[in-house]
N, C-alpha and C positions, 0 to 999 in steps of 0.2 A: 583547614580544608584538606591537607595531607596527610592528617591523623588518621587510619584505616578505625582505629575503636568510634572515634567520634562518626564516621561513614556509616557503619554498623549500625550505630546505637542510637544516632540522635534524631532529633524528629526530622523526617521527611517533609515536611513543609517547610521546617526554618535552612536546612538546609541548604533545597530548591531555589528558595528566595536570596540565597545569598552567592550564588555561581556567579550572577554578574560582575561579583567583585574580586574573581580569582586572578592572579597574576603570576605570570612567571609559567616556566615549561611543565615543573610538578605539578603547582595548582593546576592549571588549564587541563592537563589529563585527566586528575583526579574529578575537574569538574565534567568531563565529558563523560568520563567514565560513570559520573554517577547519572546522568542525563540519559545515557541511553537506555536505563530501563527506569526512568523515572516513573512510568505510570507503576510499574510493576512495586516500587518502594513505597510509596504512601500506603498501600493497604498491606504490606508483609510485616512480619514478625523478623526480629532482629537474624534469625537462625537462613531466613529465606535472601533477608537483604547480602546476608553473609556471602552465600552463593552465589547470586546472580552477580553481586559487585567483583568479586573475585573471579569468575567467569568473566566480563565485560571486561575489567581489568585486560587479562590474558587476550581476549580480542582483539584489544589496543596492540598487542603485544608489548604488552610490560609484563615479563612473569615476575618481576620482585614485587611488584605492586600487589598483584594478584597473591601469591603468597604470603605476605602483609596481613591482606584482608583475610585470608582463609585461616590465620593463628589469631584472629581476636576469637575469644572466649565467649560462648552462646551456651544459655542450658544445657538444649537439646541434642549436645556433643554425641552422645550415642547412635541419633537417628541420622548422624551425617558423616556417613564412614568415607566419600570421595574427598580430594581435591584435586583442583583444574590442572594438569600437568602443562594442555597449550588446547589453542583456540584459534580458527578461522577469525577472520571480518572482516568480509568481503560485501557485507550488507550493513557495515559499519561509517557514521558519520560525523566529524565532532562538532558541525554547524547543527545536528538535531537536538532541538529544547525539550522538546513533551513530545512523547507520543501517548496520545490520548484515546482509550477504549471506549468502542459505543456496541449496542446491543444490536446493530446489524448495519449491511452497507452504507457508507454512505453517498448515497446522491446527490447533492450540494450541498454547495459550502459560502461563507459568505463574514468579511468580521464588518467591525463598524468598534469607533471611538468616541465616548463620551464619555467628558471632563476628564480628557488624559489617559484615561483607562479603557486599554484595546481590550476587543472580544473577537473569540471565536467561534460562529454559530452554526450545528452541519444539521440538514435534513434528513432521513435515514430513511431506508427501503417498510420498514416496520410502522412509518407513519408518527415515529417521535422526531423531538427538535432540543437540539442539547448546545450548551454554551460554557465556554468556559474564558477564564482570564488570562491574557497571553502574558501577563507577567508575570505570574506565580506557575502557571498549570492547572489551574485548582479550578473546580466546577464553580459557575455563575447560575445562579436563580435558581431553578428546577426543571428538571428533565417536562416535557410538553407532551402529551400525545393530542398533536395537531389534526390530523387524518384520518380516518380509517385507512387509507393505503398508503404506498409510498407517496411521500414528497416530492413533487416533480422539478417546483420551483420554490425559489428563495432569495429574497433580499432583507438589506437591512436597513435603517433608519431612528434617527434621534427625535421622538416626538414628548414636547414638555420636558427636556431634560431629561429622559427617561431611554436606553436603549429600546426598542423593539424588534421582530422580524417579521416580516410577511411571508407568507407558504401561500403556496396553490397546489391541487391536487386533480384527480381524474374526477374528484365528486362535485367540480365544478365552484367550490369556495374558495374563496382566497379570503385568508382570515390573518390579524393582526393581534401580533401575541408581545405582554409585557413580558420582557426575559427576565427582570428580578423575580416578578411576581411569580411568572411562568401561568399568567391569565391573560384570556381573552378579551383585546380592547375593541376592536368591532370588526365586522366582515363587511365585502362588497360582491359584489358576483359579475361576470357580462352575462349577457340575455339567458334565457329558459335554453337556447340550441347550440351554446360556445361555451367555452370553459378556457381558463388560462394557460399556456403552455411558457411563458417567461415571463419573471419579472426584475424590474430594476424599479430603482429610488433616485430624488432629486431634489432639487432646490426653488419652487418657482415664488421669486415675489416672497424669499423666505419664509415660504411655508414648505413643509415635506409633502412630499408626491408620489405616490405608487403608479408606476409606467407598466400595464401589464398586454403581452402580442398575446391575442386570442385566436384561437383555430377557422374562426368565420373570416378571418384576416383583419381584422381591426386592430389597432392600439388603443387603450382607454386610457385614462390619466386620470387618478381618484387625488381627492386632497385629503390628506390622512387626518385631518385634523376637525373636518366636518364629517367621517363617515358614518357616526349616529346619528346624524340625521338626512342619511340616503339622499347625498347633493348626488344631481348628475354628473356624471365622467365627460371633460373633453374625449372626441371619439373621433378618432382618423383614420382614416379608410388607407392603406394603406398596402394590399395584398398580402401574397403567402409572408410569411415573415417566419425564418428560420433562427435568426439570434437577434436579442437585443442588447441595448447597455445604453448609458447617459452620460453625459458630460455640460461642461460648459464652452458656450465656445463664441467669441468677440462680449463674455458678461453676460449672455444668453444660454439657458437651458435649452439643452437639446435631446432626442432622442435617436440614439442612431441603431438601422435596424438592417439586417441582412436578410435576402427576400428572393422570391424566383418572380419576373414580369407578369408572370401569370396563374390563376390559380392552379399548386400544385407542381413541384418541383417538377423541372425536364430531367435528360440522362446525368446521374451526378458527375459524373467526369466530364461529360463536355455541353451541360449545361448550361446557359450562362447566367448567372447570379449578378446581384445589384446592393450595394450597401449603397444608403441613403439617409438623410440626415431630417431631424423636423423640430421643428421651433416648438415647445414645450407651451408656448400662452398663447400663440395664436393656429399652434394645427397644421402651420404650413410646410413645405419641402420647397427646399430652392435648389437650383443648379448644376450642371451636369459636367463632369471630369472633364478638366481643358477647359472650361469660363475662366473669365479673367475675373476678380476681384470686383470691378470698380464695372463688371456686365449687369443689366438690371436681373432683379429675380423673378425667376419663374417659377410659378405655384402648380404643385400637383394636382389641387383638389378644390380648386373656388368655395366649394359648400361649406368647406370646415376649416376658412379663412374668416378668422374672427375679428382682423383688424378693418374687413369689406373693403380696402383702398390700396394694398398692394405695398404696406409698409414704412408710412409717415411713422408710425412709431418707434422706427429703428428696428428694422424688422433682422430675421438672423443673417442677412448680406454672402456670409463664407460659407455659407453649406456645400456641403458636395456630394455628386450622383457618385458612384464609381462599380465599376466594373471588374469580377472576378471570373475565374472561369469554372468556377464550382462551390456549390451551395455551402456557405460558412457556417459551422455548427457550433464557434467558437467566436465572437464579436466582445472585446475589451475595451476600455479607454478609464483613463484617472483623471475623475474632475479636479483635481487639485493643480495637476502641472499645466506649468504656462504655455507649456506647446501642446496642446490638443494632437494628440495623436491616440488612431485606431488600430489595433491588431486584429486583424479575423484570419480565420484556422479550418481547414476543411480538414480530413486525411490524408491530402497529399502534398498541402505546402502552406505557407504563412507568409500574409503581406502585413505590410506597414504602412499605413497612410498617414499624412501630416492632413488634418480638416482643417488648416485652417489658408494652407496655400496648393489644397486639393492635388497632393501630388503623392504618389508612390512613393515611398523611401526605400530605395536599391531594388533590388530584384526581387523576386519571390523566393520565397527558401524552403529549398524541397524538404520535406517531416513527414515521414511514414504516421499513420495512425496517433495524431495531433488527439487527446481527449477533451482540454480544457487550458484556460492559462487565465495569467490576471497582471496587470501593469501596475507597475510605482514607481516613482523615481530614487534610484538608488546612489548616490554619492555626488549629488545634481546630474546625473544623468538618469535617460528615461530609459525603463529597465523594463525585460515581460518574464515573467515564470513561467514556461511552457509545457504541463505533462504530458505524459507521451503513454498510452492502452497500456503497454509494458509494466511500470512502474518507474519509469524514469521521470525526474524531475530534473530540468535544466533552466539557467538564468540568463539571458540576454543583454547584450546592449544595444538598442535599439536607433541608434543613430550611428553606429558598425553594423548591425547586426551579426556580431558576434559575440561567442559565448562571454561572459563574465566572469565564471569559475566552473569547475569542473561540477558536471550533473550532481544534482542532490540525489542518495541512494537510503535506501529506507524503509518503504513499501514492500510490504509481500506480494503485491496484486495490483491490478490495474488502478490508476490515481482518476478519480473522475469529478472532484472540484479542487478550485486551486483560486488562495487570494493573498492580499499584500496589507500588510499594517507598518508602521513605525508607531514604535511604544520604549520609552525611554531612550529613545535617540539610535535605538535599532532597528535593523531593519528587519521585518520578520516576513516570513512565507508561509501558508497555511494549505495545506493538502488533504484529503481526505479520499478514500477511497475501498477496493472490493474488500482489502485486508479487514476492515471491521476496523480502524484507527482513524483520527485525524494526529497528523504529524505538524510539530510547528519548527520550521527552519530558522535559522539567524545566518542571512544575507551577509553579513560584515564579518564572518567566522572563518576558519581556516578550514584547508579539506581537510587536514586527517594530522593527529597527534600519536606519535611513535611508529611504529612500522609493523607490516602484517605482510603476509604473502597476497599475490593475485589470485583468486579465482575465478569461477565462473564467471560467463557474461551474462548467467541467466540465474535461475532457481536450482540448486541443488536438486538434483529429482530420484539420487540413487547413492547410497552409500555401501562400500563392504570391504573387506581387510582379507590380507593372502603373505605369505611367506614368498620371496622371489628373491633368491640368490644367496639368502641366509639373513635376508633385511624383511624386518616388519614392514608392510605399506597398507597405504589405506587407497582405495580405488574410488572415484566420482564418476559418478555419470551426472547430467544436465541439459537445462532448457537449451542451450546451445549447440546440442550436439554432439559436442563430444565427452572423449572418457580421459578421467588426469588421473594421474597415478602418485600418490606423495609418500612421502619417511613419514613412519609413525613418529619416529622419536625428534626428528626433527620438524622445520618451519618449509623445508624446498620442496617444491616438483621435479620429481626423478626425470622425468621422459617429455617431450611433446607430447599433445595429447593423440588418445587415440583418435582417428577420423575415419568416417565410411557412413555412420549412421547420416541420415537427412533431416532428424525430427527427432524430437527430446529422446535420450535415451531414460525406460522409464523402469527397466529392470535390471537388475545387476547381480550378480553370483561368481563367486569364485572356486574351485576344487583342483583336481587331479587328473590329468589323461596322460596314459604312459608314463607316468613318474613326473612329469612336467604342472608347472604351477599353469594353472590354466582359467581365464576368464571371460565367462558366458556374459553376451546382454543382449538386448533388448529395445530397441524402437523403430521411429519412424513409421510414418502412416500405416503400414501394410503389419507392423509389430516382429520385423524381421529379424532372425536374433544370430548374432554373429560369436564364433567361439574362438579366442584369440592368448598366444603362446606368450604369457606375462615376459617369460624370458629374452624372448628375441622382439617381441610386442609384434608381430606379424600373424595374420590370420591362419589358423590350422585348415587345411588342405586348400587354400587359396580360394575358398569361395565364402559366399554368404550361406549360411541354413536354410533356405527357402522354407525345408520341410520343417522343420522346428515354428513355424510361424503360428501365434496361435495368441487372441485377444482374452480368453476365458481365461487366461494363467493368470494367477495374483501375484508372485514368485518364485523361482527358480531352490533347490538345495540339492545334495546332492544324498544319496543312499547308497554305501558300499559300493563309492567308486565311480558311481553312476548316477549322470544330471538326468532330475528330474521336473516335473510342473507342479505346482498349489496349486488350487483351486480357493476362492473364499468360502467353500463350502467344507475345507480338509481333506478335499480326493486328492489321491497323489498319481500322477501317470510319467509311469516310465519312461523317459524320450526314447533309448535305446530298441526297447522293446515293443513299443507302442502300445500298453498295457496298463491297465490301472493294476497300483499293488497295495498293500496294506487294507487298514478298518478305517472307515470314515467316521472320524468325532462325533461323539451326540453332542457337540455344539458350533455354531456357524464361527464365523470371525477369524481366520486362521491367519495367522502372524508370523509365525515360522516352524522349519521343520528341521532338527539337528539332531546332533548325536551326545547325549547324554549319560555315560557314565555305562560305555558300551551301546545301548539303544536309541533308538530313532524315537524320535520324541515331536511328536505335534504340539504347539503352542496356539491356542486359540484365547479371544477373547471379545467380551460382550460389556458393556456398560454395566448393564442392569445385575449379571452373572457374575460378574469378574474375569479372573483367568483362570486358563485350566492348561494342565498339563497331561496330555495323552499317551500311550503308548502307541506306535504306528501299526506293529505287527498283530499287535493283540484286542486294541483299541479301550484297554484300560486306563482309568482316573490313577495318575500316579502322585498326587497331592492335594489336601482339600482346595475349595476355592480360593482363590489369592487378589484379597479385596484389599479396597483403598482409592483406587480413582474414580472420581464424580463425574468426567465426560467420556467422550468416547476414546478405547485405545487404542492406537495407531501404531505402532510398533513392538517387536518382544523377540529375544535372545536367552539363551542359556547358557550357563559357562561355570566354572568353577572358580572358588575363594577361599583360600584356606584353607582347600581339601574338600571344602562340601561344594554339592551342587546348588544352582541358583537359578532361578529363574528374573529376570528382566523385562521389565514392559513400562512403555513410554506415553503420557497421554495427557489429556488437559494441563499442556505445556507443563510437565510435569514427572521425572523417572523415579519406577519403584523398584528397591529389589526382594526378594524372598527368597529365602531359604527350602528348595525342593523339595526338603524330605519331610520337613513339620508346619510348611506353609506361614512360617512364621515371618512378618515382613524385617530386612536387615537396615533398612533406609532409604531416602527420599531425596532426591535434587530436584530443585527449581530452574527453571529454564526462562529468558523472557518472551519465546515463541513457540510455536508449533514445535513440534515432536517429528521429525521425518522419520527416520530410522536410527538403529540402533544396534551395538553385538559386542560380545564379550569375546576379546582376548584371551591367548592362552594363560597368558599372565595374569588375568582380571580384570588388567584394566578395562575401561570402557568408552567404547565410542560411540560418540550422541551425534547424528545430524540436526539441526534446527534450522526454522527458518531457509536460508540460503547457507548456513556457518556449519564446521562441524567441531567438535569439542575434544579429547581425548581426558577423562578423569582417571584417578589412579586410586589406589587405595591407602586411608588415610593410619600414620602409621602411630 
């Protein structure tokens, strides 16, 4: 497993399948290392695996490792003239197993275990439904197109030994799909005027049961196992119902559902909301927060009391009413563990309920913008994975309620399902969200293997590089706010960061005033842009730009001394002068503006086009088209190598370079995300942001 040729070479699946059994401080790297672009290795070619292992390596911060990998020998030597010098990873984690691509958001998520073998199944905004094996990575049955639209809801269930899932959508079906097959086992609907907004699964009388809260306010309850031939649904009346979930609770199935008293949510902040419990075979609701145990039960709804007598059958006795102070968009519970407990989530806090001795556990716990969460019990204790809009993933101990280990990090984008499996005596977490991935964690893992610097607390959102005092640095702007300034050649942050901005800084430029290294940005709501003296890092003339303000800029550069605005159209306008100057491109997409080999040079590019290199003054093609990336490009740089000029551009997670003057391409790096920006050193090296990370490659010698 620390063999860098064997990492390289061998198949990605046998590989994958054998992390679990790495030992020791070496293996364990080498096996995170190869996990964190796992999806990206099953389908590359040895030359790709090359790179990104090598890169991730350096993330880690091991560069002997990463240097290792970057000298095993691949055909395609030619086409790959960088290696990784150092790397960020800051959106690095070594508890992540797979992270797994799907073909657009996803919307829920949901796994389910049969015969040993966990799954993980996510519904996607596209109206597909995809599954995979939490113990290899590797896809299960076949991709589904369940919908015509997004997937709204999602559960899962084991019917005749067979995985399944159920989806609901806006078109009013909720339909049950084999996931080996990736065929439809049969549908149910509520009435011609309701359609399904949540579902959950259960055990009644061991049969399986789809539990679905419909928008007329009802709960229905299908037995999954007669629905070809269209049995009626238990039907509970039940009002608005905001979340649902199941459990078992005193050997009894229950349905517990979070709801406003009346039809139609009050103010959500000071609303008041109700989680309420109901008996799964007989319909009914009993008891209200503060009953004792051994108090008779009270039935919500006589009509849809199936047992007509009020519970000779051992009816569900512990239920409980309870009271939140805003509508829970987030209702959990794990039928498995022995203490019935419920987690619900609004945006502004998270309680714990014990259902089965109707009481609070501790205080409410305040959580900005709560997305989603999902309950297991983790090391015999009951545990909640709780995501957060952000992309933060955090673990719980829910009889502390305090954390368990430091936030899971991972996500480029907001997490919007989240669930729990144990599969081989691990404990796993499952995420899914805006990023297009689902992410599967392992609970029992360490935070982090080797050491990295800190960055951001948010997304990279600006990258650029400046000379200051005779030392290379590289400048960050971010979701956070502020701006950090680091050694090229080194791993540390030179200065505190800069602060002043209120709101992601989202543009960044560096140049020249008065002989002084000097750096221009850019954010916060109003796009206010502040010009600040690298040297002393305090702002030039002690104000902000007001008049510099301006949303139509794509980018900052600078012409003969003098900062200037992009446009995504390639107009350039003079800040100083308040002028447009130069020739506007005949093509849109514009990426950067530099100086090339004495001239000012527009870099624009289009998917369909490719790249193009312009002249500013004359608005001349200075090189044919510069093709090669199949999405859209997202970043591009000029620079020199060798003595010749280059152009660079970053895109379909993926950097090209070419040669300026014959449009010839010089080579290719794989990346295993997004492309933020990108720029060539006076040296050649080259700096890649990705993701939240940024890279510095060198050239290979």
């Amino acid at each position: 497993m620390t063999d860098p040729g064997r990492l390289v070479h061998g198949d990605p699946e046998v590989i994958l399948a054998g992390l679990d059994d790495a030992a020791g401080p070496e293996e364990m790297l080498a096996a995170a290392v190869y996990r964190t672009s796992g999806h990206v290795h099953r389908d590359a070619g040895a030359g790709v695996r090359r790179q990104v292992l090598a890169l991730d390596a350096a993330r880690y911060g091991n560069r002997e490792l990463a240097r290792d990998i970057a000298q095993v020998a691949v055909r395609q030597e030619t086409d790959d003239p960088w290696i990784v010098q150092w790397a960020t990873g800051s959106d690095l984690d070594s508890r992540l197993r797979y992270a797994l691509p799907v073909p657009a958001e996803v919307g829920v998520l949901a796994t389910v275990v049969v015969e040993g073998r966990g799954l993980a199944v996510a519904g996607c905004e596209d109206g597909t439904l995809h599954a995979w094996d939490l113990a290899t990575g590797s896809r299960y049955g076949k991709a589904v197109s369940a919908h015509t639209g997004a997937v709204r809801a999602l559960t899962t269930a084991v019917l005749d030994g067979r995985p399944v899932a159920v989806t609901a959508a806006y078109d009013k079906a909720v339909r049950v799909w084999d996931l080996a097959l990736g065929e439809l086992v049969g549908t149910c609907s509520a009435d011609d005027e309701s359609w399904v907004k949540s579902l959950a699964t259960g055990l009644v009388e061991d049969r399986p049961v789809v539990v679905g809260a419909c928008v007329d306010d009802v709960v229905r309850v299908w037995d999954l196992a007669t629905l070809s031939q269209h049995s009626e649904p238990l039907t509970v009346r039940t009002g608005f119902v905001s979340a649902l979930t199941t459990t078992v609770l005193d050997g009894r199935p229950v349905a517990v559902t979070s709801h406003s008293p009346e039809l139609g949510a009050t103010d959500p902040i000071t609303g008041e909301e109700t989680v309420r419990v109901w008996d799964l075979i007989t319909g009914r609701e009993s008891g209200a927060l503060g009953d004792r145990p051994d108090e008779s039960t009270v039935f919500a709804d006589q009509a849809y009391d199936r047992t007509g007598d009020g519970g000779s059958d051992g009816g569900p006795g512990r239920c409980a009413s309870l009271d939140i102070n805003a509508r829970a968009h987030v209702l959990v519970t794990d039928p498995a563990s022995e203490c019935p407990l419920a987690v619900s989530a609004n945006v502004y806090e998270v309680h714990v309920w014990n259902l089965a001795t109707r009481e609070q556990v501790g205080e409410p716990v305040a959580a900005m913008f709560v997305e989603t969460a999902a309950v297991s019990v983790l090391h015999d204790r009951p545990a909640a994975v709780v995501a957060y809009t952000h992309g933060q993933v955090e673990v719980w101990d829910l009889s502390t309620l305090r954390q368990l280990r430091p936030p899971l990090t991972g996500h480029e984008a907001a997490v919007r399902g989240a669930a729990t499996a144990v599969v081989n005596r691990r404990h796993l977490a499952v995420t899914g969200g805006d990023d297009r991935s689902v992410r599967v964690w392992d609970l029992d893992g360490e935070r982090k293997t080797g050491s990295r610097p800190a960055g951001h607390a948010g997304s990279v959102t600006g990258v650029t590089t400046a000379v200051v005092d005779g030392s290379c640095v590289i400048v960050t702007g971010g979701s956070d706010t502020g701006v950090r300034i680091w050694d090229l050649d080194g791993e540390e942050r030179l200065v505190e960061p800069l602060t002043g901005h209120t709101a992601a800084v989202d543009l960044l430029m560096t140049g020249t005033v008065d002989g002084r290294p000097t750096l221009l940005t850019r954010g916060g709501r109003h796009k206010t842009v502040r010009i600040w003296d690298l040297s002393t890092r305090e702002e030039l003339h002690g104000r902000s730009t007001g008049e510099y303000t301006s949303s139509s800029i794509d980018f900052f550069a600078a012409v003969d001394d003098r900062f200037v605005g992009v446009t995504g159209e390639g107009r350039v306008w003079d800040l100083t002068a308040s002028r447009w100057i130069g020739v506007q491109p005949r093509q849109r997409g514009a990426l950067a503006l530099e100086t090339l080999e004495g001239r000012s040079v527009i870099l624009t590019g289009l998917r369909e086009e490719g790249v193009h290199l312009w002249d500013l003054t004359t608005g001349e093609l200075l090189a044919p088209p510069l093709t090669g990336h199949t999405g859209e490009v997202r970043a591009g740089a000029t620079g020199m190598l060798d003595g010749r000029p280059v152009v660079v551009a970053g895109g379909d997670r993926t950097v090209w370079m070419w040669d300026a003057s014959t449009g010839q391409r010089i080579g290719t790096y794989a990346f295993p995300s997004r492309i933020r920006g990108l720029t060539v050193a006076p040296d050649g090296r080259l700096v890649v942001g990705f993701g939240a990370d940024i890279a510095v490659l060198t050239h290979r010698c």
